[in-house]
C-alpha positions as CSV (number, residue, x, y, z in Angstrom):
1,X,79.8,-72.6,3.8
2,X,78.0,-75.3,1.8
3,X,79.6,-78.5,1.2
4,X,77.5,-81.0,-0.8
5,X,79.3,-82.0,-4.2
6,X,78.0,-80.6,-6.8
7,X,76.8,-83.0,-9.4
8,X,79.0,-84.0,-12.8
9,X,78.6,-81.5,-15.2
10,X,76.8,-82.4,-18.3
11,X,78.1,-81.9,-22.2
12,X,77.4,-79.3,-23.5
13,X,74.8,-80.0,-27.0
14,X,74.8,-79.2,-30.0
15,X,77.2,-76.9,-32.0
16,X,76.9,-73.0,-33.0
17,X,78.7,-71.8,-35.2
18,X,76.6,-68.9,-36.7
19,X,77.7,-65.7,-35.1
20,X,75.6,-63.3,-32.7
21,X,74.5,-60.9,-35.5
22,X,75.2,-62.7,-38.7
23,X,71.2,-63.5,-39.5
24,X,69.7,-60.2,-38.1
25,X,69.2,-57.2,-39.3
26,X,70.6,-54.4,-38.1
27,X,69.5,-53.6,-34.4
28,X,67.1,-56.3,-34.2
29,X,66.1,-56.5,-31.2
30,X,64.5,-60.3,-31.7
31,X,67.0,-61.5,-34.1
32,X,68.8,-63.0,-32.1
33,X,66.1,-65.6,-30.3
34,X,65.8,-67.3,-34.1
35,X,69.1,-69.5,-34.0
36,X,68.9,-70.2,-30.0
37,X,67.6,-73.3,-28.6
38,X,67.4,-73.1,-25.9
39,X,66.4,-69.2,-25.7
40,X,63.8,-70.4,-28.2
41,X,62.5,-72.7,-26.1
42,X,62.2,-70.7,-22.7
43,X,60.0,-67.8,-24.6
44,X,57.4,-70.3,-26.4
45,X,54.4,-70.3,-25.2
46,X,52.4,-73.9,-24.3
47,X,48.9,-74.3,-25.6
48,X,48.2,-73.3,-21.8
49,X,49.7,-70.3,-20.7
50,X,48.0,-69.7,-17.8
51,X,49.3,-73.1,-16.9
52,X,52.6,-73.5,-17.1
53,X,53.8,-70.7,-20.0
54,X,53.7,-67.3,-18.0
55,X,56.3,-65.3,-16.4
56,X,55.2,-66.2,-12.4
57,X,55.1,-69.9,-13.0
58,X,58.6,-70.3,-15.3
59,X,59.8,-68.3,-11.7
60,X,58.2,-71.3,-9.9
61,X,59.7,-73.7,-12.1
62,X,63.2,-72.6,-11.6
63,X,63.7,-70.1,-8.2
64,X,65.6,-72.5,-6.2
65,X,68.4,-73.2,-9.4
66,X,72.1,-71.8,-9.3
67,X,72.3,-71.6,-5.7
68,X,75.3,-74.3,-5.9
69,X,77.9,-73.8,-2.2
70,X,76.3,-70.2,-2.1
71,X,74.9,-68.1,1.2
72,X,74.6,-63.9,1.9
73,X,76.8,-62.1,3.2
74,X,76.3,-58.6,4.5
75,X,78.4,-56.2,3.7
76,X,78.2,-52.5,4.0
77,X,75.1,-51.6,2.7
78,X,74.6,-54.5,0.6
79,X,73.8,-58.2,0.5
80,X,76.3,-60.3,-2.1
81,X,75.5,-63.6,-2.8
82,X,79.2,-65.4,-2.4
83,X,79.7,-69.5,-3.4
84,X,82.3,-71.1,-1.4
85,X,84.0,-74.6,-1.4
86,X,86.6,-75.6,0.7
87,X,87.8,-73.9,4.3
88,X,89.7,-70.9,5.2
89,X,92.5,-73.7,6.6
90,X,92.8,-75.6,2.9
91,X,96.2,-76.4,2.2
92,X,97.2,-74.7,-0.6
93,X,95.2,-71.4,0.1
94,X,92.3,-69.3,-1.2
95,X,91.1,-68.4,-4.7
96,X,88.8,-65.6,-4.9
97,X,86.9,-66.0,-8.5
98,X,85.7,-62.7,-10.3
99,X,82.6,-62.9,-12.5
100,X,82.2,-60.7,-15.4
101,X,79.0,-59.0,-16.8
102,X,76.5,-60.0,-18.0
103,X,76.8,-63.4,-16.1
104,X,77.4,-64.3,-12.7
105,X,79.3,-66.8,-9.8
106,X,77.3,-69.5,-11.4
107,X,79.9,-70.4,-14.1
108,X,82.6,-71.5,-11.9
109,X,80.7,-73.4,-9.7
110,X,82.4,-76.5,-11.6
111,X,85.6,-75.1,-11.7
112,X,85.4,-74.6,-7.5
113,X,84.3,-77.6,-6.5
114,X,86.9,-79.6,-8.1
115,X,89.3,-77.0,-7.3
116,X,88.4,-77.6,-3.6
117,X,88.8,-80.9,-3.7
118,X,92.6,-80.4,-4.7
119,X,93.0,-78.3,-1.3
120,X,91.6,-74.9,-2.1
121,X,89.6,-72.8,-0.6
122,X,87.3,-70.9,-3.5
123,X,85.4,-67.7,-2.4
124,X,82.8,-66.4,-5.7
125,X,81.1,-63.5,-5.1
126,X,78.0,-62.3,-7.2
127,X,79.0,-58.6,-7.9
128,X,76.4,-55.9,-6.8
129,X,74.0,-55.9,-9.3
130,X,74.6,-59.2,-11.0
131,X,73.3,-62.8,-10.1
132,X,71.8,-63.0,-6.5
133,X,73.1,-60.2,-4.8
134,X,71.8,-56.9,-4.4
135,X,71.1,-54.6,-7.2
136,X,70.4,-51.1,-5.4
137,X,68.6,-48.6,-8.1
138,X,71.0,-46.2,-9.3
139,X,71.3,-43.0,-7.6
140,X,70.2,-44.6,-4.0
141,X,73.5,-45.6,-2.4
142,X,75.4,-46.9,-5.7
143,X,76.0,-45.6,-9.0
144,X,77.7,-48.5,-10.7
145,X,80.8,-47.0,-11.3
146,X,84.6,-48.4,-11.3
147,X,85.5,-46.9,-8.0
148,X,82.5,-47.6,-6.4
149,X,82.9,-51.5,-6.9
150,X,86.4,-51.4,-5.9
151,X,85.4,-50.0,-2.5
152,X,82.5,-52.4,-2.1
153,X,84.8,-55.3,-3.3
154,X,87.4,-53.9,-0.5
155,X,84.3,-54.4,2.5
156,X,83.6,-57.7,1.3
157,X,87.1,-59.0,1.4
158,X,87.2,-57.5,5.0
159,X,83.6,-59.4,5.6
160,X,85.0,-62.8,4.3
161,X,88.2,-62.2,6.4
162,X,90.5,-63.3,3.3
163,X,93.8,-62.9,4.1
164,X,96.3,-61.2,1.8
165,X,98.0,-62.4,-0.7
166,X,95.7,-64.7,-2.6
167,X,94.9,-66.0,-5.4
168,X,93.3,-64.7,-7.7
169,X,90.5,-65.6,-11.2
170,X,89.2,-62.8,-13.4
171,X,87.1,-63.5,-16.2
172,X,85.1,-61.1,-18.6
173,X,83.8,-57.5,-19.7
174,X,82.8,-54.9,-17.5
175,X,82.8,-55.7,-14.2
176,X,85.3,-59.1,-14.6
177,X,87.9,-55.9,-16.2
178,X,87.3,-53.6,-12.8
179,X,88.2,-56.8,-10.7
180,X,91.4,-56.4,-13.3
181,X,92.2,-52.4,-12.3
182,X,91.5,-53.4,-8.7
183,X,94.0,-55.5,-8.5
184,X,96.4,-53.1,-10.1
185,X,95.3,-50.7,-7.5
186,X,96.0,-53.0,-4.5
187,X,99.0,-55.4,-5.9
188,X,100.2,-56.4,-2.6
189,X,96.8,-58.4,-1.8
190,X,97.4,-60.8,-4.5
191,X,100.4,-63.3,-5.0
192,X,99.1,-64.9,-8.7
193,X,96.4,-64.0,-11.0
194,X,95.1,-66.1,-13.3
195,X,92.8,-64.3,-16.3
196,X,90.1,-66.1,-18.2
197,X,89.2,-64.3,-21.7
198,X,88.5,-60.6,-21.0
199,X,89.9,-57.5,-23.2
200,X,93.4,-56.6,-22.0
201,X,94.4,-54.5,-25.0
202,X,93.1,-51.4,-26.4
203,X,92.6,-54.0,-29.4
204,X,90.0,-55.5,-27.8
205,X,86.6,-55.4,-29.7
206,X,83.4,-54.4,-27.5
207,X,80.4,-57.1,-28.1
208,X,77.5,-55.9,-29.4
209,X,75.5,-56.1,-26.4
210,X,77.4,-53.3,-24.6
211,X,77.3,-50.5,-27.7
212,X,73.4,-51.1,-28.0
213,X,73.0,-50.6,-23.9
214,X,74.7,-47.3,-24.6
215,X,72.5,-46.2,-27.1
216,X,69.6,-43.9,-25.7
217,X,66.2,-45.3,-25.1
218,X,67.2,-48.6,-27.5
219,X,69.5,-49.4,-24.2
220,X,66.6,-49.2,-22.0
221,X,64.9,-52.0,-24.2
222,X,67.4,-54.1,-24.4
223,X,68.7,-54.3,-20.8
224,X,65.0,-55.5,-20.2
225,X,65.5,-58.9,-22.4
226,X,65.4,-61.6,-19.7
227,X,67.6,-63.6,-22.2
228,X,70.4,-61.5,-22.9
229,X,72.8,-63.2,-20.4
230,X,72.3,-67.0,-21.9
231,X,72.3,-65.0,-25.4
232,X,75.5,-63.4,-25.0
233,X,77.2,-66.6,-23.4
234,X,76.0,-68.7,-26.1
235,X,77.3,-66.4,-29.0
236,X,80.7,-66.1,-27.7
237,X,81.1,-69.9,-27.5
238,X,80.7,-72.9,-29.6
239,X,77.9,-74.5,-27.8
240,X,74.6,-73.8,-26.8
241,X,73.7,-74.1,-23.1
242,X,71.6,-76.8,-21.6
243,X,68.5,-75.6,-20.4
244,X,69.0,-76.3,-17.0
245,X,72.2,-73.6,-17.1
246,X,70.0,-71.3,-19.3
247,X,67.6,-71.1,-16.4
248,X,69.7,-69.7,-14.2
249,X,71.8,-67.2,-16.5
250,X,68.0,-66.3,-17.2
251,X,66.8,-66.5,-13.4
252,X,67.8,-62.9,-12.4
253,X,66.4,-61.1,-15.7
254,X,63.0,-62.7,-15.1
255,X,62.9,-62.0,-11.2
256,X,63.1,-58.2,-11.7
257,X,64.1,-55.2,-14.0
258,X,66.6,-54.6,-11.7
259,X,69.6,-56.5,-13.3
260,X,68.6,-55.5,-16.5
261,X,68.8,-51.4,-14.9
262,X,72.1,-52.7,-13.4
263,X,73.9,-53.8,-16.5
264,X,72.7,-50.9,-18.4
265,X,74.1,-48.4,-16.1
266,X,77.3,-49.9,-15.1
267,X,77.8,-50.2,-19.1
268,X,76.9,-47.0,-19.7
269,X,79.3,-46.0,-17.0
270,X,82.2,-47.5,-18.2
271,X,85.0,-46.1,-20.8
272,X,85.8,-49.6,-22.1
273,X,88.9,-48.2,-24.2
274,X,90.1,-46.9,-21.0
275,X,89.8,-49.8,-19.1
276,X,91.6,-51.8,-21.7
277,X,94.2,-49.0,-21.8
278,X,94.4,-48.9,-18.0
279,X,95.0,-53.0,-17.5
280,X,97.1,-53.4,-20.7
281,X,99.7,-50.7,-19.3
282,X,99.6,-51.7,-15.9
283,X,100.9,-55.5,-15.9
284,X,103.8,-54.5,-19.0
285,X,107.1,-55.2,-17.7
286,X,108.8,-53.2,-15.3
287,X,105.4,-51.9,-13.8
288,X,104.0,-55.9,-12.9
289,X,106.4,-58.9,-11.8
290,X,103.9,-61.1,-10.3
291,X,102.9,-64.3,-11.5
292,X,100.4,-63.8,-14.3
293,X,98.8,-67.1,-15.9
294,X,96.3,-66.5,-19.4
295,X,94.2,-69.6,-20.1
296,X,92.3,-68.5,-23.2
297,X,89.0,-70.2,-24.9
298,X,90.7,-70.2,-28.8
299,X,87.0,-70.7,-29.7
300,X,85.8,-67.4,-28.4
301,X,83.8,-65.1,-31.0
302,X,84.3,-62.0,-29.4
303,X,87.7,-61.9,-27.9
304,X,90.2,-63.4,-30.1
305,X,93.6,-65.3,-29.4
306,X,95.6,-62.5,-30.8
307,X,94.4,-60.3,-27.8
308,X,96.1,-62.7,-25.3
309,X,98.9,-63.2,-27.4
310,X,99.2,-59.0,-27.7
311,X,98.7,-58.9,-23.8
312,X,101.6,-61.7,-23.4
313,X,104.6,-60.2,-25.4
314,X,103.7,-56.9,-23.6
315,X,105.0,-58.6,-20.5
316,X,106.4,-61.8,-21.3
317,X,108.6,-62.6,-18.3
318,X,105.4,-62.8,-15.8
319,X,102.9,-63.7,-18.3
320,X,102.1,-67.7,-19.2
321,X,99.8,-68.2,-21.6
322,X,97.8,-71.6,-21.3
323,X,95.3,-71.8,-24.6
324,X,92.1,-74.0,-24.2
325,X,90.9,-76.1,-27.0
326,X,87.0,-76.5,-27.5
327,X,86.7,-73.4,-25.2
328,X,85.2,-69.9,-25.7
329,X,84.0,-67.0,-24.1
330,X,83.1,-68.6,-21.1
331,X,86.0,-71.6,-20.6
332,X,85.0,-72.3,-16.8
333,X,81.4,-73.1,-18.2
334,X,82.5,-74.4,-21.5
335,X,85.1,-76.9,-20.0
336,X,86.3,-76.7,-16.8
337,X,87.8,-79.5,-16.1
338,X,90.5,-77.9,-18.6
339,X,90.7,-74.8,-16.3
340,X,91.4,-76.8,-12.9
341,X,94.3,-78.5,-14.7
342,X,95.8,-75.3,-15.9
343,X,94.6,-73.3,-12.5
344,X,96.5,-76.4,-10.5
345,X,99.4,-76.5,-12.7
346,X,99.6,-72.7,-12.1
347,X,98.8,-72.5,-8.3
């Protein structure tokens, strides 16, 4: 466990309003980079290169970034990179924080260290194939698919020695929705959730970024665009990242083709409607009684308010809903400090 504070979070700059696809054509693949600072700024090139402008040295520049509270853990066949703040004996009890794709632990390293300073011990794990844990090739031990994360997630649980019930963050598509099903598969482990903007209706649209990784051959491109995960943060939200967090997001996409492969295969694994279907019938009254707490980015572009609203009057004795002002997509990297207070409130 790593203790250092982290430092205080920076504003977010400038405004963006314009939405992911409004100015490109149709299936662009670099329409997207025109309206992105700080996207813009990572793929131009210095009068240099060979200085300071090529793939190896922007690695240099940035490799020891985003490691905030964060060590390996083995587990099974796998390494996961897993953030922690606070101990196992903190007073109010452990939070286990749930990532979704195509981002990583990173964006709630605010949201743990203040939470640990209020008496909680926060446990953020990297899922396999995201961020900086493993991401195995497909076919060779892992396949990316729902039931194979629960069963690693189950291993690393054991690994950590987290003792049931906990709490428990989800946030997100894809993976953020399986952490989502998994907890509707093992109910007893958890005593309150609290869900972050993720699609929890069969109402919920799917971003763009996930149709064209299903498309055949154009999904093999795209899941190769070492900007895609500060892209898609940045168009659900009503900022633009700093650089500094654009590194990061953008860390693992440079380092190797393998999160790109990753993301592409768990997405083309997935039956998003399903999913949806799965987790919006599964905490309805009189199948879920447990605590369940919303706090909802009102700014996000791709999932919006009436989703969580939908979700809510589906089971509105155990569901709070907690809306976030100036939020989107992304609220834990958008403005924590608004999700401790609801997370504390909660807790």
């Amino acid at each position: 466990m790593l203790s250092h504070p982290l430092s205080t979070v920076v504003a977010k700059a400038t405004a963006d309003d314009e939405d992911s696809d409004s100015d490109s054509p149709a299936f662009n693949p670099f329409g997207f980079v025109t309206d992105n600072p700080s996207s813009r700024s990572a793929i131009q090139l210095p009068e240099n290169p060979a200085e300071d402008g090529n793939v190896g040295q922007m690695l240099y520049r940035i490799e020891d970034k985003g490691r905030e509270y964060g060590s390996y853990v083995k587990s099974g066949e796998f390494r996961w990179f897993v953030r922690e703040t606070g101990s196992a004996k903190s007073r109010r009890g452990t939070v286990v924080f749930l990532h979704g794709a195509p981002t990583q632990s990173y964006s709630y390293r605010v949201v743990m260290s203040q939470m640990s300073d209020l008496g909680f011990h926060c446990l953020a794990p990297d899922w396999i194939g995201f961020g900086f844990s493993d991401k195995p090739q497909p076919g060779y031990g892992f396949n990316y698919t729902e039931k194979e994360y629960h069963e690693e997630l189950d291993k690393l649980l054991d690994v950590l020695g987290i003792e049931s019930p906990f709490y428990l963050v989800s946030q997100g598509f894809l993976v953020g929705s399986y952490g989502l099903t998994w907890v509707l598969k093992n109910p007893s482990r958890v005593s309150q959730i609290a869900i972050l903007n993720s699609p929890l209706t069969v109402s919920s649209p799917t971003p763009g970024l996930f149709q064209k990784l299903r498309i055949p051959l154009y999904g093999e491109f795209t899941s190769q665009n070492a900007i895609m995960a500060e892209r898609f943060i940045e168009a659900g939200s009503p900022y633009v990242l700093k650089v500094e967090k654009a590194d990061v997001y953008r860390l693992p996409y440079l380092a190797s083709s393998g999160p790109g492969f990753a993301l592409l295969e768990a997405a083309r694994k997935a039956n998003f409607n399903n999913i949806s279907s799965q987790i919006a019938s599964g905490f309805a009254s009189g199948r879920w009684d447990k605590p369940v707490l919303l706090a909802w980015g009102i700014a996000d572009k791709y999932l919006p308010q009436s989703i969580a609203e939908e979700f809510q009057n589906g089971n509105p004795n155990s569901v709070k809903l907690k809306l976030i002002e100036g939020a989107g997509h992304l609220p834990q990297e958008d403005w924590p400090e608004k999700v401790v207070e609801a997370l504390r409130v909660f807790f």
